[in-house]
N, C-alpha and C positions, 0 to 999 in steps of 0.2 A: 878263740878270740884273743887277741891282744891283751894281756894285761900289764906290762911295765916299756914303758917307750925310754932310751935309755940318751941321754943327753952327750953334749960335746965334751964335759970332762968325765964322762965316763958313769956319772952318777944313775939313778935312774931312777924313773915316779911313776907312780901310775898311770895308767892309759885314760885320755880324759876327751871323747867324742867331742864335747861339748867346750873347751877348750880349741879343737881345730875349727869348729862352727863359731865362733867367735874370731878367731883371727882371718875367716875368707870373710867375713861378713864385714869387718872393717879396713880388707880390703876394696869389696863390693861399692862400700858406703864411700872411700879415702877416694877411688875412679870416679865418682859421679853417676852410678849406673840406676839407672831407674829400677823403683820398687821390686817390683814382679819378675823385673828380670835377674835382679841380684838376688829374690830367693828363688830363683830355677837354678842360676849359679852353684847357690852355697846345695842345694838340695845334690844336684847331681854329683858337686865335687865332694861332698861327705858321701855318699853311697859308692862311689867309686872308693874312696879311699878308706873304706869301713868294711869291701869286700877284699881289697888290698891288702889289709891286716890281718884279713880273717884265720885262715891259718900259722899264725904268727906268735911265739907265746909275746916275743920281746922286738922291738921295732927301733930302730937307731932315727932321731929326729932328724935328722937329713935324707931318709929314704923317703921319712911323711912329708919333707918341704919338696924334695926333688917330686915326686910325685904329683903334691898341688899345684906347683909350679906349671907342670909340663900340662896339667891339664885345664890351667888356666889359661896356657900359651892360646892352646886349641880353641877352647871355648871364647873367653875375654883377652885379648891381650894385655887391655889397659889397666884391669885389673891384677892381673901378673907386676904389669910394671909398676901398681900401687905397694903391691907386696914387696917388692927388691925397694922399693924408696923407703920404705915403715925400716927394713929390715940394716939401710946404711944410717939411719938416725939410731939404732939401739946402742 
């Protein structure tokens, strides 16, 4: 399992599930998407991406966003496009 996700200047922190389940969830929330269906969202796209890592000791945060991304694309779009809006206000 994942344990150091290593960031853009190279630094790296611990791997933090609960940390990614917070940022598709207020993606989920930022789209307008209804209850139940924003946690089948975050449910699916954490167990994909928690199988993603799984063999992984260290994971570069652009593989974890490229990954939500695309499978945001698939599932919600709008929710994708919440994520890239959150992502140009940082």
């Amino acid at each position: 399992m994942t344990t150091f996700v290593i960031k853009k200047d190279g630094s790296k922190q611990p791997f933090d599930p609960q940390k990614l389940r917070t940022s598709i969830q207020k993606a989920v929330k930022q789209a307008g998407i209804e209850k139940e269906r924003g946690l089948e969202i975050v449910r699916e796209i954490l167990k994909d991406v928690l199988n993603f890592v799984r063999s992984e000791e260290e994971i570069q945060t652009k593989k974890l966003r490229d990954r939500i991304l695309d499978n945001l694309e698939e599932m919600e779009p709008t929710v994708a496009q919440a994520w890239r809006s959150y992502e140009q206000t940082k």
